[in-house]
C-alpha positions in Angstrom: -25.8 -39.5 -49.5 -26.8 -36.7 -52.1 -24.6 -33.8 -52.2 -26.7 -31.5 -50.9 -27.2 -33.8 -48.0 -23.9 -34.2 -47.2 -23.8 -30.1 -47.4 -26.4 -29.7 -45.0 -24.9 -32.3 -42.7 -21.8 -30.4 -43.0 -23.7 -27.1 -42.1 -25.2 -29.1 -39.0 -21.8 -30.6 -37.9 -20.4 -26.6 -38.1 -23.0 -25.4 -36.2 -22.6 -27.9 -33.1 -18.7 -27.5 -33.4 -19.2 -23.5 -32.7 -22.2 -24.2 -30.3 -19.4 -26.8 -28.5 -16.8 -23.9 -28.4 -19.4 -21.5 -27.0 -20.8 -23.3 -24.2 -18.4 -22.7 -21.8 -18.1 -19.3 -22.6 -22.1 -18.5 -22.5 -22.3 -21.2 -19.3 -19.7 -19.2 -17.2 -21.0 -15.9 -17.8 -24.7 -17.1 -17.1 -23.4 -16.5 -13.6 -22.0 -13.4 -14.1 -25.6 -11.6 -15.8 -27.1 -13.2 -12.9 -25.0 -10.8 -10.6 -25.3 -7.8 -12.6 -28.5 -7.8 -13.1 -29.4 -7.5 -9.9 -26.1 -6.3 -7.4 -24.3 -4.1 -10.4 -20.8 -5.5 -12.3 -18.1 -8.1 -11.1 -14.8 -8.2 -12.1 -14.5 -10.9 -14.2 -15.4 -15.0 -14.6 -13.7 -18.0 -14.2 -14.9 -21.4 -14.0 -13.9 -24.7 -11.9 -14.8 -28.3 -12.4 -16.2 -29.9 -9.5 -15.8 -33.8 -8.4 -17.9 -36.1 -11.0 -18.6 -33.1 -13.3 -20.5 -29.8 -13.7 -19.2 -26.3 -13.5 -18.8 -23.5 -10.7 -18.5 -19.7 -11.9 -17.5 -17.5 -10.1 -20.7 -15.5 -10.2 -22.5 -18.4 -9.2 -20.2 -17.8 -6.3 -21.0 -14.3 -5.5 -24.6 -14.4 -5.5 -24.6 -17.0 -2.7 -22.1 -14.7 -0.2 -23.9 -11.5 -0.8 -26.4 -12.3 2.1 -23.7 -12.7 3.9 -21.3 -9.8 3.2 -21.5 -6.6 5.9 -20.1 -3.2 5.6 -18.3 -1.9 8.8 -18.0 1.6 9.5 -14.9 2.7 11.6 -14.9 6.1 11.5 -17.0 9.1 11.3 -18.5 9.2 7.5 -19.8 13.3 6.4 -22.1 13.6 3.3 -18.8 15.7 2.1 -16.3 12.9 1.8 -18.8 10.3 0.2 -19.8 13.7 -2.0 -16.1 13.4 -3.6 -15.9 9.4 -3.1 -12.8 9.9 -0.5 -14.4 8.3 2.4 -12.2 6.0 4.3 -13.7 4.7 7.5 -15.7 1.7 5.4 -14.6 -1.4 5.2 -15.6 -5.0 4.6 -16.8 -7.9 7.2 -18.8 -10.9 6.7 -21.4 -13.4 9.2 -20.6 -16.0 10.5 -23.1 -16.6 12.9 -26.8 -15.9 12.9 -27.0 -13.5 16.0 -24.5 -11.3 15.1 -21.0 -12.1 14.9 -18.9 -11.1 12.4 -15.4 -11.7 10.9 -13.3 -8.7 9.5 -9.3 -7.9 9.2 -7.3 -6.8 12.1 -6.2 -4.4 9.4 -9.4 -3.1 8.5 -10.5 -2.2 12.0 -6.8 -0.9 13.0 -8.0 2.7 14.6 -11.3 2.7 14.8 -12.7 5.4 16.4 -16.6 3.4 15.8 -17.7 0.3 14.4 -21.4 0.0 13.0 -22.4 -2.9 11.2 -24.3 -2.8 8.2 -26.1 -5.9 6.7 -27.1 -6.9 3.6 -30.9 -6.5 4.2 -30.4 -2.8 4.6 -30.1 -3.4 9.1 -27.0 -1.4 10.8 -26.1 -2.7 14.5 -23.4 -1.4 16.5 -20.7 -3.4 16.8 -17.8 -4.2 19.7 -14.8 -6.6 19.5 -15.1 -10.1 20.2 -12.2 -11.5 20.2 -8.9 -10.6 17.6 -6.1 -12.4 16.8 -3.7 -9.9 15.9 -1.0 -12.6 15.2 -3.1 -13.7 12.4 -4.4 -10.6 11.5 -8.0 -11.7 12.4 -11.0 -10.1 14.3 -14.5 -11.3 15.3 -17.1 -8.4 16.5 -20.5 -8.6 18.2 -23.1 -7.1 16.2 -25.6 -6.1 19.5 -29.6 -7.0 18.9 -28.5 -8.8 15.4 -30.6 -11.5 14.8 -31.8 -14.0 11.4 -28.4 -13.2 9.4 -27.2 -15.4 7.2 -23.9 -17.1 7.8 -20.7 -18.1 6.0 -19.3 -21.5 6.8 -15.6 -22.1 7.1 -14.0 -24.9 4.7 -12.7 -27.9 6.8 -9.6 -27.9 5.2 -6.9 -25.5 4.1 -6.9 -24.5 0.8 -4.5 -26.1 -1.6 -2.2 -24.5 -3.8 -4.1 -24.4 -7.2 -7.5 -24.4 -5.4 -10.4 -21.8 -6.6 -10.8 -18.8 -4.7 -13.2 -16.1 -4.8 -13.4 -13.0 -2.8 -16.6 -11.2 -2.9 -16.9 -7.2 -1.7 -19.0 -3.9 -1.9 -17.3 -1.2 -2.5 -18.2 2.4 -1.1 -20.0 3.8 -3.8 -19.4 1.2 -5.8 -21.0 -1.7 -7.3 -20.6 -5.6 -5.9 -17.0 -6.8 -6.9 -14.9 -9.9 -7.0 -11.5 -10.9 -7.3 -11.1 -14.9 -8.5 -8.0 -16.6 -9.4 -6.1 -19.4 -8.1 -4.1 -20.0 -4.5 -0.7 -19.3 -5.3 1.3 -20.0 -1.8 -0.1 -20.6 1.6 1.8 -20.3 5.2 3.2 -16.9 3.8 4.4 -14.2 7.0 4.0 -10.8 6.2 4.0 -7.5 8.1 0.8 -5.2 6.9 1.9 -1.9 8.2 1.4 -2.6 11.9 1.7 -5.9 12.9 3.7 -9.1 11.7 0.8 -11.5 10.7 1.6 -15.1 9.8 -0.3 -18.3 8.4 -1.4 -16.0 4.6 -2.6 -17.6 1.8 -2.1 -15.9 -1.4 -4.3 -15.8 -4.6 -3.1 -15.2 -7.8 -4.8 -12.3 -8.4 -5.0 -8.0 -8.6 -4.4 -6.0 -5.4 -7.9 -4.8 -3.5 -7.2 -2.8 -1.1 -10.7 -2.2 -0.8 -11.9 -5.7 0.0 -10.3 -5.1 3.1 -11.8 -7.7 5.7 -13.7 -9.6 2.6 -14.4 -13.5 2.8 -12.0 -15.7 0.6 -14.2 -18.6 -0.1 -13.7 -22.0 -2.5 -15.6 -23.1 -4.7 -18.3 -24.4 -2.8 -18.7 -20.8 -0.8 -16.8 -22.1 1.8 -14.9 -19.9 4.0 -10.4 -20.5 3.4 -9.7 -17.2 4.5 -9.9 -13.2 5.3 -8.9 -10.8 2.8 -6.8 -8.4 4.4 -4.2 -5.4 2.9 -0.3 -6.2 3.2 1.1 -3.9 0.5 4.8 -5.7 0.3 3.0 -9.1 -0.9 1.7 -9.1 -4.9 -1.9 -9.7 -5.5 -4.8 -10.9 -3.7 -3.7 -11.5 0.0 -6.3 -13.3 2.9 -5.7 -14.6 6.7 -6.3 -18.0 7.1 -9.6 -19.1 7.6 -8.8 -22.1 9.7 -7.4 -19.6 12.3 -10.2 -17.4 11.9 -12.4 -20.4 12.4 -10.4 -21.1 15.8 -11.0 -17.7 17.1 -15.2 -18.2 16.1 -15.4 -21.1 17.9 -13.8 -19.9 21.1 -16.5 -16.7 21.3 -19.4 -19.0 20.5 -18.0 -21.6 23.3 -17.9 -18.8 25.6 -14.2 -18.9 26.1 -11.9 -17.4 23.7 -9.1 -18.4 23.5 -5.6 -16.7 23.5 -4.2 -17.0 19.5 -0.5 -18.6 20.5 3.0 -17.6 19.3 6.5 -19.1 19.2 7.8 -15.3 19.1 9.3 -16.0 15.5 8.6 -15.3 12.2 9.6 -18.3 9.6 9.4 -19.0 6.0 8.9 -22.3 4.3 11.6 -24.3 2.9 10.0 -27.3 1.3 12.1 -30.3 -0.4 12.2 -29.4 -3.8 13.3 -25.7 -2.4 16.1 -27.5 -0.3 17.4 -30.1 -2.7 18.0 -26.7 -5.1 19.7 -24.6 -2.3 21.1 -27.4 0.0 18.8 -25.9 2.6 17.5 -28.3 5.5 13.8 -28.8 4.6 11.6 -27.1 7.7 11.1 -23.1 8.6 13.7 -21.2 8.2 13.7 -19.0 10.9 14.0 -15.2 9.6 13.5 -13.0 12.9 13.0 -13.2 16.7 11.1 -11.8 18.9 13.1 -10.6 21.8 10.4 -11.2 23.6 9.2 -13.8 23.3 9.9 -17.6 23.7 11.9 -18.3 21.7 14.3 -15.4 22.2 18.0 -16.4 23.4 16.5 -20.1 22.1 16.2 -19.5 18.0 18.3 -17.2 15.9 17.7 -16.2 12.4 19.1 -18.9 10.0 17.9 -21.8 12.2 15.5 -24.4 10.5 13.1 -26.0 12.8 12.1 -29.4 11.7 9.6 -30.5 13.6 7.8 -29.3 16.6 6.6 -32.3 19.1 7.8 -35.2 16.8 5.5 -33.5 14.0 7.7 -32.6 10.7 7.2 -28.9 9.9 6.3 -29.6 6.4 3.6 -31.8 7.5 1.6 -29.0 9.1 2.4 -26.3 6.8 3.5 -23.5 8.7 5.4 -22.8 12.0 2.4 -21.9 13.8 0.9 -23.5 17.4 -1.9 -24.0 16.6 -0.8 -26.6 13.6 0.6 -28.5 16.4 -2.9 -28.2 18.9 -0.9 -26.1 21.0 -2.2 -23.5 23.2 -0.6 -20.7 25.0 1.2 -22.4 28.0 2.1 -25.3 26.1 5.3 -27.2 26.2 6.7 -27.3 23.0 9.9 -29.1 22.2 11.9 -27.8 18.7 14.1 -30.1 16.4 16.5 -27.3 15.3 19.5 -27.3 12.5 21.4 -24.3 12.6 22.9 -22.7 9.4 26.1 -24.9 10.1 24.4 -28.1 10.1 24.5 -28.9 14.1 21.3 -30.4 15.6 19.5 -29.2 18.3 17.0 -29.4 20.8 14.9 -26.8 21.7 11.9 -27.0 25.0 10.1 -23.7 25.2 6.9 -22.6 26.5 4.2 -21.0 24.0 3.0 -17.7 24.6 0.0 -15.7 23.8 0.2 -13.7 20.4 
């Protein structure tokens, strides 16, 4: 080769090393432009791989929910207090069905004095409660007359801590947002201000207080949970869509059903956690309700192993319905208390 071949094959190898470096770059913020372009800014892009190849942005992400994303007014709104941007009865929801129902926070509709529905396509409905789940921190409303929206579907599984997730919301007076990151810890308890709310997932991620009621989707757009304010936890924080998904199912059957409750709150102590502490792996009971049943039954510092023969660990979180249980149900508790003594524990579930 000539030398001023080998220069201009060195000049073509440079070039495709720098158009290598770039093409993720360019190819996750494709998505991105695509938002912005047409709904305003989003916060900022991430990509994940997906099974046998190819790339998911997150802006590819948040064009497909914005169909699907509603704004819920819960308060009385004057030209004044949108005037000076301090307008605080609007709040975030999404569709789940195509005739009008809808899935917010039980935190974002906490005191509403109203609630009007307003759809993507530019439609307002007014709106009445479903069904809520205030154990989970999960409502469904009825969007009255609604008809040809476009629904969200729920993931069939859980997320996974490490999994993608995307949460996709309009701001009042403000442009389409997102918050993306990773799912940091699931089966988190929480209180949010008025109610103790179990079953969280987490996302590794800023604080919205905003997105209020928001969908938390995967990759796919799938539905893992509902983003919902609980200022005590760090970053991004969402009910679980699997519960959410229960409470759906029961309207649309016709028969909601009760959301269920041991009466405890409980925190997750898995085996790497209790071969560091010497903890018994299971939920370690942190409070009880006194009234409910499992009062006089569990006391803080108890770790319930399994619930029916089923470990703890196995389902993920202390909660009924990660047994099948229903309010009513006989439930019987493999306990350990803080001393090490074994116990069983037979107690009837009750309705959150």
């Amino acid at each position: 080769m000539t030398e001023a071949g080998a220069r201009a094959s060195g000049t073509r190898l440079l070039a495709a090393v720098v158009l290598s470096a770039c093409i993720g770059v360019v190819g996750g913020g494709l998505g991105a432009w695509g938002v912005f372009s047409h709904f305003g800014p989003v916060e900022r892009v991430i990509t994940e791989t997906k099974t046998g190849g190819g790339a998911v942005s997150v802006g590819d992400v948040a064009t497909s929910l914005l169909p699907s994303v509603v704004t819920i007014n819960t308060q009385p709104v004057s030209p004044a207090t949108l005037a000076t941007g301090s307008a605080s009865g609007l709040t975030e929801g999404f569709v789940v069905s195509t005739d009008g129902l809808i899935v917010t926070s039980a935190h974002a509709v906490r005191g509403a004095t109203r609630l009007r529905v307003a759809a993507a396509d530019g439609r307002g409905y007014a709106a009445t409660i479903a069904a809520s789940d205030v154990a989970h921190g999960i409502v469904v409303l009825r969007a009255a007359g609604a008809s040809g929206l476009t629904p969200l579907h729920f993931a069939p599984a859980a997320p996974r801590l490490g999994d993608l997730a995307v949460a996709v919301f309009r701001p009042a007076l403000g442009a389409v947002t997102t918050r993306s990151g990773i799912v940091s810890a699931v089966g988190v308890g929480a209180n949010d201000g008025g109610a103790d709310i179990t079953d969280l997932v987490t996302v590794d991620s800023t604080a919205a207080p905003e997105a209020d009621g928001a969908p938390l989707v995967d990759g796919s757009g799938a539905v893992t949970g509902v983003v919902t304010t609980v200022a005590s936890e760090p970053g991004l924080v969402a009910a679980s869509g699997r519960d959410a998904a229960s409470l759906v199912s029961g309207v649309q059957s016709g028969s909601p059903t009760a959301a269920a409750s041991f009466g405890v709150s409980s925190v997750i102590v898995d085996a790497i956690l209790a071969a560091a502490t010497g903890l018994t792996p299971g939920a370690l009971v942190r409070s009880v309700s006194a009234a409910g049943p499992a009062a006089g039954l569990l006391q803080p510092g108890d770790t319930v192993t399994s619930v029916n023969g089923t470990s703890v660990l196995s389902a993920g979180a202390l909660e009924p319905g990660n047994f099948s249980l229903l309010a009513g149900d006989r439930a019987v508790l493999e306990v350990t208390a803080p001393g090490g003594a074994s116990r069983a524990v037979t107690l009837t579930v009750a309705a959150a």
